[in-house]
C-alpha positions in Angstrom: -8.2 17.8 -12.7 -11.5 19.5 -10.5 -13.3 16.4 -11.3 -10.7 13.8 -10.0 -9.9 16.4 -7.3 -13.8 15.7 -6.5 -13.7 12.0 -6.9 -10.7 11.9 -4.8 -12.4 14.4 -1.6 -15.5 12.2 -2.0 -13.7 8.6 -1.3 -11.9 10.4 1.3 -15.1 11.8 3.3 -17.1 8.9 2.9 -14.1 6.6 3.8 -13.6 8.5 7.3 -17.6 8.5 8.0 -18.2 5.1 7.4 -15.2 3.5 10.0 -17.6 4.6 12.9 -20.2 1.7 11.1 -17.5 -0.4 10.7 -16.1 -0.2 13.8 -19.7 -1.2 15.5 -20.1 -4.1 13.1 -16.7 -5.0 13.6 -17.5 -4.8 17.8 -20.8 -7.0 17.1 -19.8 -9.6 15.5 -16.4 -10.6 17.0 -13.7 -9.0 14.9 -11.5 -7.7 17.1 -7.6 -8.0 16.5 -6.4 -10.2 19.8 -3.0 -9.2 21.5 -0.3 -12.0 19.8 3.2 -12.9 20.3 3.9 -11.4 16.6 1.7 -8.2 17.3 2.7 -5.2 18.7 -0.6 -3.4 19.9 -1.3 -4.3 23.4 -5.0 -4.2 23.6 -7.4 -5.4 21.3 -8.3 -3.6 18.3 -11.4 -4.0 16.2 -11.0 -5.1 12.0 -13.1 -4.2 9.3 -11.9 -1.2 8.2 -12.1 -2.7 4.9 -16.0 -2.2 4.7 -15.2 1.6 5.3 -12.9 1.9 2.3 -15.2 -0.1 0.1 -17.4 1.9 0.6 -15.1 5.0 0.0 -14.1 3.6 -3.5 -17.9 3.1 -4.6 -19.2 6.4 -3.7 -16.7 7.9 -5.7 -16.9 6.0 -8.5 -21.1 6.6 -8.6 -20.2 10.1 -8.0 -18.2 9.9 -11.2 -20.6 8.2 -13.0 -22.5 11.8 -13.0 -19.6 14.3 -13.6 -19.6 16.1 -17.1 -15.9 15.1 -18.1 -16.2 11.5 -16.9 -19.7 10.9 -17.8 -19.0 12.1 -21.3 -15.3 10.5 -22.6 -14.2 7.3 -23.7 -17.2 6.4 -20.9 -17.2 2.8 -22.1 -14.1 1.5 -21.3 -13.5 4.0 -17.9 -16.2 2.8 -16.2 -16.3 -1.1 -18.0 -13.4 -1.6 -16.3 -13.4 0.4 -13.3 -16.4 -1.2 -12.4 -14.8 -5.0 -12.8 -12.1 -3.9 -10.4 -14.7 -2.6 -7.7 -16.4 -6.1 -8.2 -13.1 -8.0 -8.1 -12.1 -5.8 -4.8 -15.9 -6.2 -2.8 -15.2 -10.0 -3.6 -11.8 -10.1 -1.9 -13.1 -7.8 0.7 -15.6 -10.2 1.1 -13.2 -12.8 1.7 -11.4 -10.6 3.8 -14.6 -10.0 6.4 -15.0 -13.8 6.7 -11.1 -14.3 7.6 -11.2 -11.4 10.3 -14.2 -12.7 11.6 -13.6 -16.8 11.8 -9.5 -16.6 10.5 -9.5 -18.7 7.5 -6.8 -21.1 6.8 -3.5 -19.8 4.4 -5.1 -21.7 1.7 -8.3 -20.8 1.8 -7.4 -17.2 1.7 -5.1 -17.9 -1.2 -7.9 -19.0 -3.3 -10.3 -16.4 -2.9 -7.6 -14.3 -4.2 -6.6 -16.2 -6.9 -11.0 -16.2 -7.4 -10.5 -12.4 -7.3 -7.6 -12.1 -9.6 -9.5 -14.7 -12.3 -12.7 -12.2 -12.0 -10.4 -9.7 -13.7 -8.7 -11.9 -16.0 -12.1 -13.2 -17.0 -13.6 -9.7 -17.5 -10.5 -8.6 -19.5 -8.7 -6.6 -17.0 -5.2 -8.1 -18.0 -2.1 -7.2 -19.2 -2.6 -7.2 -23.5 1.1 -6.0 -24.4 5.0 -5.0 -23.5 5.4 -1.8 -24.7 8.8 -1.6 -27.2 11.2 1.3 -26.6 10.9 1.3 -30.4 7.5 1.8 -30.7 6.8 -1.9 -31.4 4.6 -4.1 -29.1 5.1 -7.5 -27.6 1.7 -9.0 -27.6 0.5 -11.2 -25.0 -1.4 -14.1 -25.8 -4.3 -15.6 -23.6 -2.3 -17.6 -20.8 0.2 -15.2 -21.1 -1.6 -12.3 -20.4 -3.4 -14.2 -17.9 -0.6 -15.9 -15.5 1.1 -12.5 -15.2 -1.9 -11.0 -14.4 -2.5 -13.5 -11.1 1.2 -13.0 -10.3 0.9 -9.7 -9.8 -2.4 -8.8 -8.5 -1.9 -11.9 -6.5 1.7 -10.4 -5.2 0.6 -7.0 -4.5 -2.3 -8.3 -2.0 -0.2 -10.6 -0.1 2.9 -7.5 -0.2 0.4 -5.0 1.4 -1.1 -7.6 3.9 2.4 -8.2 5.1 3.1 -5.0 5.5 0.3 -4.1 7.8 2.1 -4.3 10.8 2.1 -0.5 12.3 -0.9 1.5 12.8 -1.2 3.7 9.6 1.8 1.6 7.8 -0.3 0.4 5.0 -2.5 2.8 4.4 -0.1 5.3 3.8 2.4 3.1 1.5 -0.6 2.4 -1.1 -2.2 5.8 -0.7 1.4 7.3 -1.6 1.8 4.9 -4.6 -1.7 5.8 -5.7 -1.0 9.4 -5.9 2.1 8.3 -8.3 0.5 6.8 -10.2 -2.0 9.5 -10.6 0.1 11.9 -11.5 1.6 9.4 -13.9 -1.7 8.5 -16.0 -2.7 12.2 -15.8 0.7 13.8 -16.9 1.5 10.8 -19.9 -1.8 11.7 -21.7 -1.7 15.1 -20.9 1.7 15.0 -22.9 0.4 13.4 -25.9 -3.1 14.8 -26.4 -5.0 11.5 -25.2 -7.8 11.8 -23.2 -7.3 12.6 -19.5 -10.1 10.4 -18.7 -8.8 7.2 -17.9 -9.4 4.2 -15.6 -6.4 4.2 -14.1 -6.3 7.7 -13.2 -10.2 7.6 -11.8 -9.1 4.4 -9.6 -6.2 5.8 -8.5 -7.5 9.3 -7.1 -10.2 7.0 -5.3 -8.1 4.7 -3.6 -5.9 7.6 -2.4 -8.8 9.3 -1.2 -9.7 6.1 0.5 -6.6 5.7 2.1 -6.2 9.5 3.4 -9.6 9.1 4.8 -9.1 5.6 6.9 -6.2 7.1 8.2 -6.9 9.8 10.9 -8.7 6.4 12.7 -5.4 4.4 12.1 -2.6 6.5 12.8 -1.2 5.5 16.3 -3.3 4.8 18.3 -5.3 3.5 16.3 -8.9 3.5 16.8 -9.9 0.9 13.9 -7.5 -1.9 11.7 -8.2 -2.2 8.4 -8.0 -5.9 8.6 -7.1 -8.5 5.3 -10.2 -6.9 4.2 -9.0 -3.9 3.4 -5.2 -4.7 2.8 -6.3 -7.3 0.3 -9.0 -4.7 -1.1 -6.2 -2.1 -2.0 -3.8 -3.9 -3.2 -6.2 -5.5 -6.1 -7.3 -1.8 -6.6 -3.4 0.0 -6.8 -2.5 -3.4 -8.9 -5.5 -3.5 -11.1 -4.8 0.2 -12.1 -2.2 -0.5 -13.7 -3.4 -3.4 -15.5 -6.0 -1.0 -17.0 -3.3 1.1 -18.9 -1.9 -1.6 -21.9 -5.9 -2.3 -22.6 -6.8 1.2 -22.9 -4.6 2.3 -25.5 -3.4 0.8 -29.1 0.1 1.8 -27.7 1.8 3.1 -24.9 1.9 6.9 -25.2 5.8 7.9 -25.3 6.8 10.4 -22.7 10.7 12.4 -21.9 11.5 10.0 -19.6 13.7 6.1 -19.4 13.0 4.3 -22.3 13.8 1.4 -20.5 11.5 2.5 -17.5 8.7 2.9 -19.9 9.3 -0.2 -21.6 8.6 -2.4 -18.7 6.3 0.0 -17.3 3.1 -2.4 -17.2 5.0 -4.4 -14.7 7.4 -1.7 -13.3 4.8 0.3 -11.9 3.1 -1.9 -9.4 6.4 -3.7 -8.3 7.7 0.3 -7.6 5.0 1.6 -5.9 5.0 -1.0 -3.2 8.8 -1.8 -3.2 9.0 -1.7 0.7 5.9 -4.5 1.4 7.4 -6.4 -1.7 10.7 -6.2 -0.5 9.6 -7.4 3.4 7.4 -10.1 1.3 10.3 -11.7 -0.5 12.3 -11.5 2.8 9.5 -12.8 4.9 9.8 -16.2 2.6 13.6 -16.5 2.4 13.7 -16.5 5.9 11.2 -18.6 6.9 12.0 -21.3 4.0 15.6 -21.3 5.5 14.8 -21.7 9.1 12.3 -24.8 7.7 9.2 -23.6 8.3 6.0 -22.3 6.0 6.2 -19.0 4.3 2.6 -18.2 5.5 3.9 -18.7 8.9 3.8 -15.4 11.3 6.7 -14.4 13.3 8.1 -10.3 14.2 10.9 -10.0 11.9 9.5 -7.7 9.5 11.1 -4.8 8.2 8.6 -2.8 10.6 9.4 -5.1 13.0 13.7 -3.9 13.0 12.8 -0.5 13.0 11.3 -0.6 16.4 14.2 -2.7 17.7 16.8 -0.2 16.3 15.2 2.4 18.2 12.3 4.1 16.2 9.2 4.8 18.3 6.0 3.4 16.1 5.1 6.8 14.6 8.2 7.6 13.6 8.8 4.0 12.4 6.2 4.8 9.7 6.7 7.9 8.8 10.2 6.4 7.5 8.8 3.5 5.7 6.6 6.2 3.9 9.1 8.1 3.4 11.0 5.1 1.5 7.7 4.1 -0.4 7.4 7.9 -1.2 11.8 7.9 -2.7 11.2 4.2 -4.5 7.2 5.5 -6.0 8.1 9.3 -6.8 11.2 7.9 -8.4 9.5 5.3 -10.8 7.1 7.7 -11.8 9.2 10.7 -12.2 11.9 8.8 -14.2 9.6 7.5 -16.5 8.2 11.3 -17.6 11.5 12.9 -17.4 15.1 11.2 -17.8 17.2 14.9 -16.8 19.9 15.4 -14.2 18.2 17.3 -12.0 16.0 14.5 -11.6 18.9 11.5 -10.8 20.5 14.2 -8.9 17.0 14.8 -6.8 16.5 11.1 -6.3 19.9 10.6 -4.8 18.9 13.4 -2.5 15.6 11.9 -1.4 17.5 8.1 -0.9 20.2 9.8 1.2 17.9 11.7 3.3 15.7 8.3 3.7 19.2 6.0 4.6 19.9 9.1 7.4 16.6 8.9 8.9 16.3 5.4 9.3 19.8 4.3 10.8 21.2 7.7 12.0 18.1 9.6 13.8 17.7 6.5 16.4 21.3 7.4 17.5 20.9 11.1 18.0 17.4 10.3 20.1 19.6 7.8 22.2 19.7 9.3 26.1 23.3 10.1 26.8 25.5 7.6 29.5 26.3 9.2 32.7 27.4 6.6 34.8 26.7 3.8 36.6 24.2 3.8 39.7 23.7 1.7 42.5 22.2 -1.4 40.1 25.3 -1.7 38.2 23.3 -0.6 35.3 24.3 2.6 33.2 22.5 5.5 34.0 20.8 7.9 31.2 20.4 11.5 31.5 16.9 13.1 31.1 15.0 12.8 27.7 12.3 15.5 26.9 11.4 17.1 30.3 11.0 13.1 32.6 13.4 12.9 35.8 16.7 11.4 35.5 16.3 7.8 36.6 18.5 4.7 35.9 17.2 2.6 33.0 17.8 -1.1 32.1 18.8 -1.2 28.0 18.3 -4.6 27.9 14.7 -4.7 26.3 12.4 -7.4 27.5 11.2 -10.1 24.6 7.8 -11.2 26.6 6.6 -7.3 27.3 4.0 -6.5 24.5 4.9 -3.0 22.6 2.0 -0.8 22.1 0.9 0.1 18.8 -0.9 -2.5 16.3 
């Protein structure tokens, strides 16, 4: 555990040092986020926050390369594969630079991922096998293996570049699903006398690292965006992780939890930990499709989007939608190690607390009516410590709203 707890301090400090650099190269060469219709920061920000995390995720993994635990277990396949994914994600990344810096067409985009997601296919960084809750395995042959791989590596990008809407949004879904699943691969082979030195535990504790040290510069207000180059990077990262687990082992190590949840665990996990930006993904394209126009086409009805029209202010807007990728990834994780009571019981808890926050809280932060003034309009009452002054609810479409 010291030596992830390392690996994971190391992506974290070089992640937070290195968004100065990439905010200058970002500033030099033209890769600045410009105020849109569909945007809701209203001055321009600079991209390329992706570099930063990059670089995060390689400094920890060379840093592992030279621990004593690491270096020494099962250090073929650990770092084999670890190191395909960091090649598969600087390609992406690359791809993301070029779009931040010239915007690249949909489809152009489209196929460096589907270049990316081939790179780990190719290198054998696939899904193998379903798990049986039997004990039996469902083997995967070639094109199998292969087309779910794309779908999901291929899903999980797009579902964390839609969600990066709010400063701090993305950043802190993915780093709270990589902390899961963490504590996942950690605690299932700690439970069956496996080796704790896995792939997907090593790129997990780096990407959260990554992610925890981007975000003190894109927390509102943000300093710095981490652009498609970095959504795209950790989403193949948090996606690939998983992939790593049904080539790693002859069979999936039983645990106290769902059998059902660790039967379709391969897939479960990187559908659960990003649930919200899958969710607003699949919504994006239904809504789109119906109203006739391209999925890949922008507009502001994200889920982000409603939670500022409801009433949230942007911070606490994502502090919620952590808070719901926090309920959805705690709960995959913890129902698949235990299946108790106390743990349904604490999950209904946590879901409850999440459905309260998001459609009750705007109510009580709602200045009271006291009348109408001299406009006609209704008057509102002081809100923490400003003068009493009458307000116009109506919100205006055109103004921009500050944030990213």
């Amino acid at each position: 555990m010291r030596e992830y707890l390392l690996v994971f301090l190391v992506a974290l400090s070089v992640t937070y040092l290195l968004t100065v650099i990439a905010r200058e190269i970002a500033l030099r060469t033209g890769a600045v986020a410009a105020v849109r219709d569909r945007d809701v920061h209203a001055e321009p920000i600079p991209y390329l926050g992706g570099l930063a995390m990059l670089g995060g995720l390689c400094a920890a993994y060379l840093v592992a390369r030279q621990l004593p635990f690491l270096s020494t277990a099962s250090e073929d396949f650990v770092f084999t594969d670890a190191g395909v994914v960091l090649g598969a994600g600087a390609l992406v990344c690359a791809v993301g630079v070029i779009d931040d810096i010239f915007e690249l067409d949909a489809l152009t985009k489209l196929g460096g991922q589907v270049l990316a997601a081939g790179l780990l296919v190719a290198m054998g960084v696939r899904f193998w096998y379903f798990p049986g809750a039997d004990g039996t395995q469902f083997a995967l042959d070639d094109a199998q293996g292969a087309l779910l791989t794309l779908l999901v590596v291929i899903g999980t990008m797009n579902a964390v570049n839609f969600v990066d809407g709010l400063d701090g949004l993305a950043a802190g879904v993915v780093g709270i699903g990589a902390a899961a699943f963490f504590l996942y691969c950690y605690a299932l082979t700690a439970e069956n006398n496996l080796t704790l030195a896995t792939t997907g535990a090593l790129l997990s504790a780096a990407l959260a690292g990554a992610c925890a040290g981007f975000l003190p510069h894109n927390f509102h207000p943000a300093r710095l965006f981490m652009g498609d180059s970095g959504s795209m990077l950790i989403g193949l990262v948090l996606s690939a992780s998983a992939l790593t687990l049904t080539g790693q082992f002859s069979g999936m190590p039983s645990s106290g939890g769902n059998s059902l949840f660790v039967t379709v665990l391969p897939v479960l996990l990187p559908i659960s930990l990003l649930m919200v930006p899958i969710a607003d993904l699949v919504l994006a394209v239904v809504r789109r499709t119906r109203a006739g126009r391209s999925p890949m086409s922008a507009d502001k009805q994200h889920l982000h989007h409603r939670l500022l029209e409801i009433g949230h202010s942007q911070r606490r807007a994502v502090l919620i939608m952590w808070m719901w990728a926090f309920t959805i990834a705690a709960g995959a994780v913890i129902v698949s190690l235990r299946d108790k009571p106390w743990v349904w019981w604490s999950l209904g808890s946590m879901l409850a607390l999440s459905i309260a926050l998001t459609f009750v809280l705007p109510k009580l932060h709602r200045p009271p009516k006291t009348g109408l003034g001299d406009t006609g309009l209704p008057e509102y009452a002081a809100v923490e410590g400003r003068p009493e002054e009458p307000v116009d609810p109506r919100p205006e479409a055109e103004e921009p709203l500050p944030g990213t």
